[in-house]
Predicted model as a PDB file, atoms N, CA, C, CB and O in Angstrom, pLDDT in the B-factor column:
MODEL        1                                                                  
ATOM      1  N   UNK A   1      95.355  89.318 122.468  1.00 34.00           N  
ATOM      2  CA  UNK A   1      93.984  89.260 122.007  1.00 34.00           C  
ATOM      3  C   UNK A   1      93.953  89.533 120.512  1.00 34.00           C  
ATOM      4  CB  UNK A   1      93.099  90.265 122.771  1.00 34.00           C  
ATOM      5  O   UNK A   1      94.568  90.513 120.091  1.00 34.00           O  
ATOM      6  N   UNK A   2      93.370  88.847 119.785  1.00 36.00           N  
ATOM      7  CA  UNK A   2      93.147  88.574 118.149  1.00 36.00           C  
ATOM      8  C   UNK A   2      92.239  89.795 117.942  1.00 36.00           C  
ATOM      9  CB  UNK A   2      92.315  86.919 117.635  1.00 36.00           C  
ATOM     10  O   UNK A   2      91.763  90.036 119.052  1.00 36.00           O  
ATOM     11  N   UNK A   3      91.759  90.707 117.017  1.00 39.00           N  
ATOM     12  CA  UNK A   3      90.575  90.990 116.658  1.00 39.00           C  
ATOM     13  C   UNK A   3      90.798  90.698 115.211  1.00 39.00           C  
ATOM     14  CB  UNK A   3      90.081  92.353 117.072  1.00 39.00           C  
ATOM     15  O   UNK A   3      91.829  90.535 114.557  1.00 39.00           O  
ATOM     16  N   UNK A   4      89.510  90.681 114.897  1.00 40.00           N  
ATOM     17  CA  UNK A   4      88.473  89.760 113.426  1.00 40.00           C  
ATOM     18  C   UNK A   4      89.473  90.446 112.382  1.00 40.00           C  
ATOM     19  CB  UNK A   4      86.195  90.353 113.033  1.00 40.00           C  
ATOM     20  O   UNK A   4      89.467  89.777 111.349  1.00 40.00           O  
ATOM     21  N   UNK A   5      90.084  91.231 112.317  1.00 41.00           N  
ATOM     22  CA  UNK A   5      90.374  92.475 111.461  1.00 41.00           C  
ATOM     23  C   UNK A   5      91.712  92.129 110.795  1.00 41.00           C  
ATOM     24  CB  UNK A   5      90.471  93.923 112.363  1.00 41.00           C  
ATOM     25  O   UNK A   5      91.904  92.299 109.591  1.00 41.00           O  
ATOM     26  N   UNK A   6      92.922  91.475 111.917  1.00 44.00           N  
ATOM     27  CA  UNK A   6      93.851  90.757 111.990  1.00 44.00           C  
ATOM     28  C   UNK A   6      95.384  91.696 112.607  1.00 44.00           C  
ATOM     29  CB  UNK A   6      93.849  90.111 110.547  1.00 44.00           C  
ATOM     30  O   UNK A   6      96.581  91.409 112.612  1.00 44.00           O  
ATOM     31  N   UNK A   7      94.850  92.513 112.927  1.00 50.00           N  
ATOM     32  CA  UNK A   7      96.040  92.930 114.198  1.00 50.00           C  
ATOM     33  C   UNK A   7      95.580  92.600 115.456  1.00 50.00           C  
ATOM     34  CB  UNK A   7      96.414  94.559 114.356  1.00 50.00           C  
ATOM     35  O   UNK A   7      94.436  92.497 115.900  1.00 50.00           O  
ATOM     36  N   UNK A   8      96.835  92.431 116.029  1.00 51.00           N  
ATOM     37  CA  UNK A   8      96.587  91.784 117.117  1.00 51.00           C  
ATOM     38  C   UNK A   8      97.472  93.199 118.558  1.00 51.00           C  
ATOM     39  CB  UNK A   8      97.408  89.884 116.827  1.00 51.00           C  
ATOM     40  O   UNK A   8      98.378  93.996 118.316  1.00 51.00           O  
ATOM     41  N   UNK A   9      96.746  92.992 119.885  1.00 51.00           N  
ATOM     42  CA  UNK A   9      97.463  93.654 120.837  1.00 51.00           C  
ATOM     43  C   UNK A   9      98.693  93.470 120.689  1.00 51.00           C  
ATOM     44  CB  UNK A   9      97.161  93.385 122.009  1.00 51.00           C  
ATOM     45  O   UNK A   9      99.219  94.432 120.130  1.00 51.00           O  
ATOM     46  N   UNK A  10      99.638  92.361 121.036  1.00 51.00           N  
ATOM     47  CA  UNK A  10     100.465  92.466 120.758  1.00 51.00           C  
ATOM     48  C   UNK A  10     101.467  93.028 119.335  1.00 51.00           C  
ATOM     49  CB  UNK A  10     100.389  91.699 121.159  1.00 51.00           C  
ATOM     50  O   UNK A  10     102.644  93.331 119.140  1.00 51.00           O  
ATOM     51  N   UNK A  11     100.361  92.955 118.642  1.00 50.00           N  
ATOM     52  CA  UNK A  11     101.592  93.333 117.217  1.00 50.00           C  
ATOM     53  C   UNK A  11     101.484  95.358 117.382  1.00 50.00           C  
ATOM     54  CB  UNK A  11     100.631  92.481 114.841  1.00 50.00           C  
ATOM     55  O   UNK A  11     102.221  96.164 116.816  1.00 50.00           O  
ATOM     56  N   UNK A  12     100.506  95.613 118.185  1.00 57.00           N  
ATOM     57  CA  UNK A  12     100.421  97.281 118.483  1.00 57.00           C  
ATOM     58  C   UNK A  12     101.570  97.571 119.088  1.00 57.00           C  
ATOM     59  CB  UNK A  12      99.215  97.842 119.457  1.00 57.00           C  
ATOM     60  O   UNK A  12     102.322  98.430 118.628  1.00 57.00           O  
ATOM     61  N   UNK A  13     101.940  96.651 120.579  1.00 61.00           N  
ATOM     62  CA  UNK A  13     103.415  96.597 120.766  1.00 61.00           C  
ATOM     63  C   UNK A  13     104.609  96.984 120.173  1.00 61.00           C  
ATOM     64  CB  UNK A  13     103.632  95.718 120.824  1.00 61.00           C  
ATOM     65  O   UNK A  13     105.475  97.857 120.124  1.00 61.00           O  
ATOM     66  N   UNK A  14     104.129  95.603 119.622  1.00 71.00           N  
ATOM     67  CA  UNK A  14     105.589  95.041 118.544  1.00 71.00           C  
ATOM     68  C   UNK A  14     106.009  96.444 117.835  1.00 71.00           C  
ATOM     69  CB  UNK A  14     105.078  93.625 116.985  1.00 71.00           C  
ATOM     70  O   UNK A  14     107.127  96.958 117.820  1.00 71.00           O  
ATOM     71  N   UNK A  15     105.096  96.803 117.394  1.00 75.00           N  
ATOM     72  CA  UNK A  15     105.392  98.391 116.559  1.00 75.00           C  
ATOM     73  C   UNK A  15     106.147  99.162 117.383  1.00 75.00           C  
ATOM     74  CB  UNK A  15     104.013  99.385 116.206  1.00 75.00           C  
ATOM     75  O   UNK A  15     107.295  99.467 117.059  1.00 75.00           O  
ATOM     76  N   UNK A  16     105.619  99.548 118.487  1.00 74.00           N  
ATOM     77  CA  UNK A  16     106.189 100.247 118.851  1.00 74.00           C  
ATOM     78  C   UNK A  16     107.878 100.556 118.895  1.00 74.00           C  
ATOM     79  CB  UNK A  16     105.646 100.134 119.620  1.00 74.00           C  
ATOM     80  O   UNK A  16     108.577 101.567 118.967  1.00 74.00           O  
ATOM     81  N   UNK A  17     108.133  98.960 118.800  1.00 76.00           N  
ATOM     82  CA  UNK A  17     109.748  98.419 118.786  1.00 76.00           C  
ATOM     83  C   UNK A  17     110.512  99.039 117.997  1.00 76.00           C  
ATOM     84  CB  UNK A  17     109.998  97.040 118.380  1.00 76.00           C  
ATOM     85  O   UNK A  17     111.635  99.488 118.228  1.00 76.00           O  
ATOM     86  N   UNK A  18     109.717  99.080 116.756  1.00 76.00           N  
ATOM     87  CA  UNK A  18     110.412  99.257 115.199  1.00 76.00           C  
ATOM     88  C   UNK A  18     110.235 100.820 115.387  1.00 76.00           C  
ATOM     89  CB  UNK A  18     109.465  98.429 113.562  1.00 76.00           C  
ATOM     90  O   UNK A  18     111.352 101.188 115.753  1.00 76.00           O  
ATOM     91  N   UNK A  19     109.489 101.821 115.331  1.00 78.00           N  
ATOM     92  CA  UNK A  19     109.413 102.869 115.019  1.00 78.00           C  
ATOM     93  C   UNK A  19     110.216 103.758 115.930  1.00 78.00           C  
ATOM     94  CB  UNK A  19     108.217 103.091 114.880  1.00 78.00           C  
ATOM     95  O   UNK A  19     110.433 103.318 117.059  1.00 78.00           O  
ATOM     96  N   UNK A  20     110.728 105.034 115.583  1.00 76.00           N  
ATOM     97  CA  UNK A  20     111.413 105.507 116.460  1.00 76.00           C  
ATOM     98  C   UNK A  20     110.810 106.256 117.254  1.00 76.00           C  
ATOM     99  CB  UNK A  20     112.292 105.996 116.063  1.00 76.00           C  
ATOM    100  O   UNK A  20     109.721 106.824 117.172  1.00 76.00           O  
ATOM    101  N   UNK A  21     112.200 106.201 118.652  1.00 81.00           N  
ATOM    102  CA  UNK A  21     111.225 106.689 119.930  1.00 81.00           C  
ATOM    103  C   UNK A  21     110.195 107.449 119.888  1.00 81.00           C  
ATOM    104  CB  UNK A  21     111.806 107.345 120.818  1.00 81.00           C  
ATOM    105  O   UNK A  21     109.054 107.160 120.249  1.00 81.00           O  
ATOM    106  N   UNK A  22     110.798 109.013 119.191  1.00 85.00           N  
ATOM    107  CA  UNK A  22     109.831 110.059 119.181  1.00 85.00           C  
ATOM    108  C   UNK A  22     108.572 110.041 118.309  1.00 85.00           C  
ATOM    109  CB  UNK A  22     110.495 111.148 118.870  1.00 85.00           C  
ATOM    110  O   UNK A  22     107.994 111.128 118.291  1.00 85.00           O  
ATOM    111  N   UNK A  23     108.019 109.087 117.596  1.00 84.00           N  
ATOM    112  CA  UNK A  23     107.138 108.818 117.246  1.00 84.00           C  
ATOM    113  C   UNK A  23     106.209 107.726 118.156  1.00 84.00           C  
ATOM    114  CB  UNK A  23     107.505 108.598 116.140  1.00 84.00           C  
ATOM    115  O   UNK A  23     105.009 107.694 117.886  1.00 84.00           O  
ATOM    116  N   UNK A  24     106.579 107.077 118.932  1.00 84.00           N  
ATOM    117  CA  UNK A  24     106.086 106.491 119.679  1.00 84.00           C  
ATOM    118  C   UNK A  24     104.429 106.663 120.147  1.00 84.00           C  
ATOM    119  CB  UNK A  24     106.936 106.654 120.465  1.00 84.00           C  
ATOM    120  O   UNK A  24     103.515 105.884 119.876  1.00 84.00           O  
ATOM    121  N   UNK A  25     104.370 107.662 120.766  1.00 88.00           N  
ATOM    122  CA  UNK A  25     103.304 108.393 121.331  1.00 88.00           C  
ATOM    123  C   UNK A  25     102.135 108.288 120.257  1.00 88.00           C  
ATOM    124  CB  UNK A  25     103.753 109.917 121.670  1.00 88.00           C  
ATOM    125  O   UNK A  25     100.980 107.973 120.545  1.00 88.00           O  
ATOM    126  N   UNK A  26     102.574 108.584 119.026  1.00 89.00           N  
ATOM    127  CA  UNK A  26     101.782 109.083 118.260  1.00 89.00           C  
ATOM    128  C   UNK A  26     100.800 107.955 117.299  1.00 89.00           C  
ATOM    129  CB  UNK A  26     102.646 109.980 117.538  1.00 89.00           C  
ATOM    130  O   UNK A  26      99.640 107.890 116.894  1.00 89.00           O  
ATOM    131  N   UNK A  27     102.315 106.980 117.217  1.00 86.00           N  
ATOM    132  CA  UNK A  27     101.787 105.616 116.882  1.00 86.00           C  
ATOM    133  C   UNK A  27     100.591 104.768 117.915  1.00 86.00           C  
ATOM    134  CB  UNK A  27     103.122 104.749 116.823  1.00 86.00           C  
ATOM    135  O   UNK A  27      99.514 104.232 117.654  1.00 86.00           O  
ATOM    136  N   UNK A  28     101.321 104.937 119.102  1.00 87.00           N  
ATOM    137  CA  UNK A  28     100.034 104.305 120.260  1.00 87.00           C  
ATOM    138  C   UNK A  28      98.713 104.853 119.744  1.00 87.00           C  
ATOM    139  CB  UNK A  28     100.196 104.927 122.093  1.00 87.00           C  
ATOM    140  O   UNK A  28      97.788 104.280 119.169  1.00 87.00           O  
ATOM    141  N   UNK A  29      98.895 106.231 120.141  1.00 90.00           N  
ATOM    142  CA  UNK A  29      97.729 106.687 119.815  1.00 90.00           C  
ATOM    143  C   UNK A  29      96.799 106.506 118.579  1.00 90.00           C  
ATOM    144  CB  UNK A  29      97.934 107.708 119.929  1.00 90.00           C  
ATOM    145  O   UNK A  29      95.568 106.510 118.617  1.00 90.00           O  
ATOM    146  N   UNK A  30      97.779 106.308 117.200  1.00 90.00           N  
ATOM    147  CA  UNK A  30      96.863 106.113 116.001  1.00 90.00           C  
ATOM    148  C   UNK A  30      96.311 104.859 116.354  1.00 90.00           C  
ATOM    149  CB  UNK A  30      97.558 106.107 114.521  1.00 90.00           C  
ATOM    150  O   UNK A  30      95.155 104.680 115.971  1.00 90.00           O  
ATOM    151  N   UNK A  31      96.912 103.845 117.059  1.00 87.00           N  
ATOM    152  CA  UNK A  31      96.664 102.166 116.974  1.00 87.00           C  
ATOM    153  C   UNK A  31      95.312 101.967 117.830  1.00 87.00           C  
ATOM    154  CB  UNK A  31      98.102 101.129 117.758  1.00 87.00           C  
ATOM    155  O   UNK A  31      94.315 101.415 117.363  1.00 87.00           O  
ATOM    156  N   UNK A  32      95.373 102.351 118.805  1.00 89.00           N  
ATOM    157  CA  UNK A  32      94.276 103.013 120.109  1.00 89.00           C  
ATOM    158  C   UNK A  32      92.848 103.121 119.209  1.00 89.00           C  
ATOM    159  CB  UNK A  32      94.855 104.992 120.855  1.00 89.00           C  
ATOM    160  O   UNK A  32      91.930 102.302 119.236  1.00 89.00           O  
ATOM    161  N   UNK A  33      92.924 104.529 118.295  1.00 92.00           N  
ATOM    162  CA  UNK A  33      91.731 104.548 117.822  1.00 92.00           C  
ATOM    163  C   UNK A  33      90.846 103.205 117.033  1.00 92.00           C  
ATOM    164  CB  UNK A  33      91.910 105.590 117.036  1.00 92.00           C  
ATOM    165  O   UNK A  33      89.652 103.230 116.732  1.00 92.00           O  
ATOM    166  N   UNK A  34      91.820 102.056 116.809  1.00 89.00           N  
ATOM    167  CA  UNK A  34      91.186 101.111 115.860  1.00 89.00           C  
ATOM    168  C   UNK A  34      90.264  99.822 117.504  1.00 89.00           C  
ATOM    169  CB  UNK A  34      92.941 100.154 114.463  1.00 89.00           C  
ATOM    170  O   UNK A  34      89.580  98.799 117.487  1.00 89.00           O  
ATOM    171  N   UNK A  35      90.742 100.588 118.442  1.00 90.00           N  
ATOM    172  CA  UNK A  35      90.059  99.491 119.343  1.00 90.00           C  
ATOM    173  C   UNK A  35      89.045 100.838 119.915  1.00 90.00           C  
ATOM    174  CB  UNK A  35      91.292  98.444 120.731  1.00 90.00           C  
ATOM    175  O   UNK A  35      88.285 100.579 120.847  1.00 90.00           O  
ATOM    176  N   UNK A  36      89.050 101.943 119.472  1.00 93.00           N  
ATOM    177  CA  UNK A  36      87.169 102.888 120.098  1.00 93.00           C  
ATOM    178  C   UNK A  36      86.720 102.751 118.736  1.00 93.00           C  
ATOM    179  CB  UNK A  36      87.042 105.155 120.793  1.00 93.00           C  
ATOM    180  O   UNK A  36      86.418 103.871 118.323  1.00 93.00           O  
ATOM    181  N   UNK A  37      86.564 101.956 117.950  1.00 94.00           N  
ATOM    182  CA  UNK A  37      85.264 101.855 116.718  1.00 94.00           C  
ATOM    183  C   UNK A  37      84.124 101.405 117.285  1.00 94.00           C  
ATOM    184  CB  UNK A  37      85.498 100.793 115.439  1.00 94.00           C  
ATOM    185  O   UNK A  37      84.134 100.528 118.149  1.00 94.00           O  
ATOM    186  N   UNK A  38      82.919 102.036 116.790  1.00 94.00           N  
ATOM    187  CA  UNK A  38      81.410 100.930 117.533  1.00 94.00           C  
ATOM    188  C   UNK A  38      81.319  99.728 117.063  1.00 94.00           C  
ATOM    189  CB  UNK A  38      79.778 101.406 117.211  1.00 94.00           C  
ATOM    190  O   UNK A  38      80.826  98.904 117.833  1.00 94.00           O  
ATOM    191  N   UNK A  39      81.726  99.275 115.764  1.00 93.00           N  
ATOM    192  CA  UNK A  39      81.396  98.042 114.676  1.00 93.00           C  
ATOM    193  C   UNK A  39      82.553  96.951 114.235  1.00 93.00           C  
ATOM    194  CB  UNK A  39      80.957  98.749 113.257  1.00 93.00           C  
ATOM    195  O   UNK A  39      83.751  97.181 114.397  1.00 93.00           O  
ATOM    196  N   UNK A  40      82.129  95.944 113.755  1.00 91.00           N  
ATOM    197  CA  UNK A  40      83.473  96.010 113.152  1.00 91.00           C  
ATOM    198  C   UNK A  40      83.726  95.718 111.745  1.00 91.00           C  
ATOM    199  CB  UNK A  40      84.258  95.192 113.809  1.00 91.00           C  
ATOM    200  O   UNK A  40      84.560  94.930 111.299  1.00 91.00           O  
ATOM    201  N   UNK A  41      82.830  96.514 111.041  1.00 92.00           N  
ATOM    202  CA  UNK A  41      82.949  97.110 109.404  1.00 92.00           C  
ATOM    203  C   UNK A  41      83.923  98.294 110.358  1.00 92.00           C  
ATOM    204  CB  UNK A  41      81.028  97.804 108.214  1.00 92.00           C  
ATOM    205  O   UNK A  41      85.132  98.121 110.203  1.00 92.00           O  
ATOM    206  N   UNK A  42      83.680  99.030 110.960  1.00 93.00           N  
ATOM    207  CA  UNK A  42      84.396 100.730 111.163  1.00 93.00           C  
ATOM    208  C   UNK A  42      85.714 100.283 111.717  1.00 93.00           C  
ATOM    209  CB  UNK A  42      83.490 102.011 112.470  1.00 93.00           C  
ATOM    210  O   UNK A  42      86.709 100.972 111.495  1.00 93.00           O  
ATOM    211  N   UNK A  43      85.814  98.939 112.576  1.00 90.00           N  
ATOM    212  CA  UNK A  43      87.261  98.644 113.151  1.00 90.00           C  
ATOM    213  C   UNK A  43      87.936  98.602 111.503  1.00 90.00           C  
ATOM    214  CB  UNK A  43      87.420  96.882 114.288  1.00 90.00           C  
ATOM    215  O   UNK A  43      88.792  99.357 111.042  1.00 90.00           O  
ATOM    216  N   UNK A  44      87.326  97.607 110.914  1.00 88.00           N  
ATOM    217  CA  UNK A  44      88.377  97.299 109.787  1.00 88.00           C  
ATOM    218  C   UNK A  44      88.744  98.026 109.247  1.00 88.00           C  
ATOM    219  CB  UNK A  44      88.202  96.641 108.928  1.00 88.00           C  
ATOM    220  O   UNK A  44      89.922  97.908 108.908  1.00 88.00           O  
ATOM    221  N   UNK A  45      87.780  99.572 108.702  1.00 92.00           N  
ATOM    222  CA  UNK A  45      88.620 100.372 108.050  1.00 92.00           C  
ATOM    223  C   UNK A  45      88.999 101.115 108.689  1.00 92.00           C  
ATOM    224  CB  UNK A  45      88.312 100.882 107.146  1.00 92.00           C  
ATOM    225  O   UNK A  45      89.330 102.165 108.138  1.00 92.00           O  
ATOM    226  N   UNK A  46      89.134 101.032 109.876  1.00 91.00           N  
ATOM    227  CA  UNK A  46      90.056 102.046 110.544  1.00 91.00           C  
ATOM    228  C   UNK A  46      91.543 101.418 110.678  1.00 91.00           C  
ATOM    229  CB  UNK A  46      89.452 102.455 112.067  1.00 91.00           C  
ATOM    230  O   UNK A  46      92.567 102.086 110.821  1.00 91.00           O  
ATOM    231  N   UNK A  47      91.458  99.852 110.597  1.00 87.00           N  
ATOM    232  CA  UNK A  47      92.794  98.915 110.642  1.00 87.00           C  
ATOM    233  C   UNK A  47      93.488  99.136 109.282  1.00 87.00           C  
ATOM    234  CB  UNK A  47      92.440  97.186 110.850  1.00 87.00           C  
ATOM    235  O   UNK A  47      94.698  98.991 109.112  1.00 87.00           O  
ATOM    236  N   UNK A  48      92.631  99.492 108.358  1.00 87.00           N  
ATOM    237  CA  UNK A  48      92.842  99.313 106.808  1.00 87.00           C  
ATOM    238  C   UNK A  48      93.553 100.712 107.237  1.00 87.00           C  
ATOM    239  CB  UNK A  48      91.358  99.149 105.448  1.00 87.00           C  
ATOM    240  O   UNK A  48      94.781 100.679 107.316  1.00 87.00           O  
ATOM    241  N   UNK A  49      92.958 101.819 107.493  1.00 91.00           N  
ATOM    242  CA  UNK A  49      93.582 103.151 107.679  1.00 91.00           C  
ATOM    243  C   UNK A  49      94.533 103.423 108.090  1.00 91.00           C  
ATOM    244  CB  UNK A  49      93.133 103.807 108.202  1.00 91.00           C  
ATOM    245  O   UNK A  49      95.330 104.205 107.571  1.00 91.00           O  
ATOM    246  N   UNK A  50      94.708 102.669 109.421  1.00 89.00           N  
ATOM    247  CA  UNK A  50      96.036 102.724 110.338  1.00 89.00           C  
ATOM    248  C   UNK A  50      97.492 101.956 109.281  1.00 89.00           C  
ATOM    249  CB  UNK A  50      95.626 101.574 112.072  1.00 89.00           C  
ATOM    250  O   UNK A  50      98.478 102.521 108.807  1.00 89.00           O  
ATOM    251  N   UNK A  51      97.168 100.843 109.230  1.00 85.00           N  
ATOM    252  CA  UNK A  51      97.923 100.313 108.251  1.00 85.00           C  
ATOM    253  C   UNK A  51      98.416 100.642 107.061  1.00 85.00           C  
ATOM    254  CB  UNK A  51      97.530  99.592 108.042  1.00 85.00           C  
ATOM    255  O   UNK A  51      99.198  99.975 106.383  1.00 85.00           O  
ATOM    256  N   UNK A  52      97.955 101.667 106.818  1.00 86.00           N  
ATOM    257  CA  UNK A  52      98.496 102.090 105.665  1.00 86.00           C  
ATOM    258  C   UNK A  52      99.012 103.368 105.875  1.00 86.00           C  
ATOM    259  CB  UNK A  52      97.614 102.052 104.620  1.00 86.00           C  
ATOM    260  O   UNK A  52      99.875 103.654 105.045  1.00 86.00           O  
ATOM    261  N   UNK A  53      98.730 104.424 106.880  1.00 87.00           N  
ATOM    262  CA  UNK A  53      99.373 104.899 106.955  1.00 87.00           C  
ATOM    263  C   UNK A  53     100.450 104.981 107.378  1.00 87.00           C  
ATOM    264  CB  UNK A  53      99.043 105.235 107.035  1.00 87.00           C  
ATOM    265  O   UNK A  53     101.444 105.546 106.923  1.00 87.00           O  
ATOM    266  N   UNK A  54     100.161 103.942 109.026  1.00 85.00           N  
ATOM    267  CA  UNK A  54     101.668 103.872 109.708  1.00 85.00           C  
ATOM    268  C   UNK A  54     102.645 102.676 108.435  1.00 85.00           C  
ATOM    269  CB  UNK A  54     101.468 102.973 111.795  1.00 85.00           C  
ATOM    270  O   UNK A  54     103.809 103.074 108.454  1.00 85.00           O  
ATOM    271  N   UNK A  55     102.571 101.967 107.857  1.00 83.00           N  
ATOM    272  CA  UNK A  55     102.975 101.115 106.877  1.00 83.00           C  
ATOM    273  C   UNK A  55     103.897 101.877 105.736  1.00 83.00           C  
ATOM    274  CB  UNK A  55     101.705 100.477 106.302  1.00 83.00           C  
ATOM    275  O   UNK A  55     104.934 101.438 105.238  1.00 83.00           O  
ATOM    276  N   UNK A  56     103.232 103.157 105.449  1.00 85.00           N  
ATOM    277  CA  UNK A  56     104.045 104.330 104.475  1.00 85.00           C  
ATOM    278  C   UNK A  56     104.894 104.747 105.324  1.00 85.00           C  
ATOM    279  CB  UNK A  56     103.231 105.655 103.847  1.00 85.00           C  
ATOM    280  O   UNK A  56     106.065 104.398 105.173  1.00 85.00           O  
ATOM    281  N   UNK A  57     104.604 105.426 106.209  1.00 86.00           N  
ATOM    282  CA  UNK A  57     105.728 106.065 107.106  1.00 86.00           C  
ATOM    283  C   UNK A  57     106.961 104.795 108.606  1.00 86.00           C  
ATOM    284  CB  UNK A  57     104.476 107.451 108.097  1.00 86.00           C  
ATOM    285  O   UNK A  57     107.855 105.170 109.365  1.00 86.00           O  
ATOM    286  N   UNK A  58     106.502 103.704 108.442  1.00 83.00           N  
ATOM    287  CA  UNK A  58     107.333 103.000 108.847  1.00 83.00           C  
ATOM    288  C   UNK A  58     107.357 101.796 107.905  1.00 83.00           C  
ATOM    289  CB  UNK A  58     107.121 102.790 110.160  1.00 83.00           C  
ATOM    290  O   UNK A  58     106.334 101.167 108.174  1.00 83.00           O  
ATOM    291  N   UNK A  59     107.946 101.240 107.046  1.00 80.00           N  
ATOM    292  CA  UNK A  59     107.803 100.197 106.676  1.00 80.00           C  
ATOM    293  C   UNK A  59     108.269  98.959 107.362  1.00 80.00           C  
ATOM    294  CB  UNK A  59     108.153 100.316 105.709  1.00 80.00           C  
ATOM    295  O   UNK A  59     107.871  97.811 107.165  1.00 80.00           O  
ATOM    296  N   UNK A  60     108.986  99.287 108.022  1.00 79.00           N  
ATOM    297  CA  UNK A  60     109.820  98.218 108.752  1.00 79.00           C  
ATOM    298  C   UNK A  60     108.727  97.582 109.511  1.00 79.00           C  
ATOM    299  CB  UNK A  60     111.087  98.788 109.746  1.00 79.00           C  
ATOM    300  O   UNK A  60     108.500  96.395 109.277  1.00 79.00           O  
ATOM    301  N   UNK A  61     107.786  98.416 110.677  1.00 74.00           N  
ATOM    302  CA  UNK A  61     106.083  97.879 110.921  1.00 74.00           C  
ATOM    303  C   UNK A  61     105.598  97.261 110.651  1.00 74.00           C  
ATOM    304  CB  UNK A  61     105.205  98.246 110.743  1.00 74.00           C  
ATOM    305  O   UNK A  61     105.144  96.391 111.394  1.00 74.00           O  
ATOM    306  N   UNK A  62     105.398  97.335 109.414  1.00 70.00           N  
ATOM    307  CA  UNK A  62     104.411  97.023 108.217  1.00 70.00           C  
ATOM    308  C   UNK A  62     104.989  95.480 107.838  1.00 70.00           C  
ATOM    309  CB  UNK A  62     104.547  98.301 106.750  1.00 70.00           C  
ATOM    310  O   UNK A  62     104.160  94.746 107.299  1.00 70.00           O  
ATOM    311  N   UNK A  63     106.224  94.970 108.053  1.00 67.00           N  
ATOM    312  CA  UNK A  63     106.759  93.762 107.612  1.00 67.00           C  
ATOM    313  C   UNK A  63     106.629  92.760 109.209  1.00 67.00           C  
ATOM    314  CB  UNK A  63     108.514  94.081 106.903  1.00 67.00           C  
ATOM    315  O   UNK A  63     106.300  91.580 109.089  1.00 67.00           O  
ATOM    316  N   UNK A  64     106.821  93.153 110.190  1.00 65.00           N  
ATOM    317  CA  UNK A  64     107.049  92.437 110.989  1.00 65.00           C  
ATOM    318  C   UNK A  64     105.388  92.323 111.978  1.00 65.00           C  
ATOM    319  CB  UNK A  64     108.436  92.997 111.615  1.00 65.00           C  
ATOM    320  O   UNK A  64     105.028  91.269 112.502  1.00 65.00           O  
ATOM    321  N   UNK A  65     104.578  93.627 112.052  1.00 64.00           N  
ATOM    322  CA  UNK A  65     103.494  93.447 112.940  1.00 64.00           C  
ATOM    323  C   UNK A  65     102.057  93.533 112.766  1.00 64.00           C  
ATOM    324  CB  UNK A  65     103.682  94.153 113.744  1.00 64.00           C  
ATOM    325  O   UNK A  65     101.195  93.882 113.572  1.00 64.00           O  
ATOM    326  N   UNK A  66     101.941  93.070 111.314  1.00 62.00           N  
ATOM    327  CA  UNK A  66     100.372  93.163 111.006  1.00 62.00           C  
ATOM    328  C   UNK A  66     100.433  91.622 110.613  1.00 62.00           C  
ATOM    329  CB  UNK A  66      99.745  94.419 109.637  1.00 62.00           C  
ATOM    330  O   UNK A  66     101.499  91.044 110.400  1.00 62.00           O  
ATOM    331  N   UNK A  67      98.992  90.920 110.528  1.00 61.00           N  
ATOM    332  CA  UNK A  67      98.580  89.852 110.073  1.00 61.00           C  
ATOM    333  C   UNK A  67      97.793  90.077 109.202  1.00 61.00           C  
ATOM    334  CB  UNK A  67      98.170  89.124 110.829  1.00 61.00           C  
ATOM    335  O   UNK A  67      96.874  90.896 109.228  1.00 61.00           O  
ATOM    336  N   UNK A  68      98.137  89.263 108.240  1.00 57.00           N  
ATOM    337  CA  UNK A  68      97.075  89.356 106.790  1.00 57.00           C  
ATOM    338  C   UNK A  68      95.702  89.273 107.761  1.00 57.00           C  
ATOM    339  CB  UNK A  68      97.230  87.693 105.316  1.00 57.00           C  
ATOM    340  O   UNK A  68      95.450  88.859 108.893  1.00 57.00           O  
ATOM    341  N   UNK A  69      94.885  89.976 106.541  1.00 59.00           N  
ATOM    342  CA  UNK A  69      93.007  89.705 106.798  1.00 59.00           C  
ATOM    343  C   UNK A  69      92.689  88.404 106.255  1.00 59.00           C  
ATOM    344  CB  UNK A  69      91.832  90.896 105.866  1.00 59.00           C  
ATOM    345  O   UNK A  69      92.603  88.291 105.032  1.00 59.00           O  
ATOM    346  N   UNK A  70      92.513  87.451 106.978  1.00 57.00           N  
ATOM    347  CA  UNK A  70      91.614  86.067 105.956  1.00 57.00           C  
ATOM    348  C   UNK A  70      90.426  86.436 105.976  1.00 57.00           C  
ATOM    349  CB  UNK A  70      91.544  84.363 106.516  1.00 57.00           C  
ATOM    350  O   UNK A  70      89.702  85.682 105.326  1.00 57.00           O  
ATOM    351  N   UNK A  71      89.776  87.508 106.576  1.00 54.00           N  
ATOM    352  CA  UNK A  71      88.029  87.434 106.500  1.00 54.00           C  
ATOM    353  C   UNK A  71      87.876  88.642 105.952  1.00 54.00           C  
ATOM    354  CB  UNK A  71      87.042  87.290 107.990  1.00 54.00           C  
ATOM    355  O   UNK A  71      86.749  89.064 105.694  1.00 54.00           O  
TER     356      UNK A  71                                                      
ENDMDL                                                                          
END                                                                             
C-alpha cells in the first residue's frame, strides 16, 4: 500500500532487513506511528521525522527503502 507521503508498507519492511536485529522493535515502532496520524499534513511530517531520524542512525535504510516525495 502507497501512502501520499511516499513510503510505502512494504519499504517499513524492507527496513527492517537493513537495520540490526536489536533495533528492530524500535524501528517498527517509530514507522507505526507515521500510519496513527489524523491528517495527512501530520502523516508527512511525521514521515519527514521518521526519515530522518531513522536515515541518521541507519543509513543503509535510508538508500534502499524510502521513495522520494513527488507531492
Amino acid at each position: 500500500m502507497a501512502i501520499a507521503t511516499g513510503i510505502t508498507e512494504d519499504g517499513g519492511r524492507e527496513v527492517l532487513g537493513v537495520v540490526l536485529k536489536d533495533a528492530g522493535e524500535m524501528v517498527a515502532a517509530t514507522i507505526r506511528t507515521i500510519f496513527a496520524q489524523p491528517s495527512q499534513s501530520v502523516v508527512r511530517a511525521q514521515v519527514d521525522t521518521v526519515t530522518d531520524m531513522l536515515g541518521s542512525q541507519f543509513p543503509r535504510a535510508n538508500r534502499c527503502c524510502w521513495k522520494p516525495r513527488t507531492t
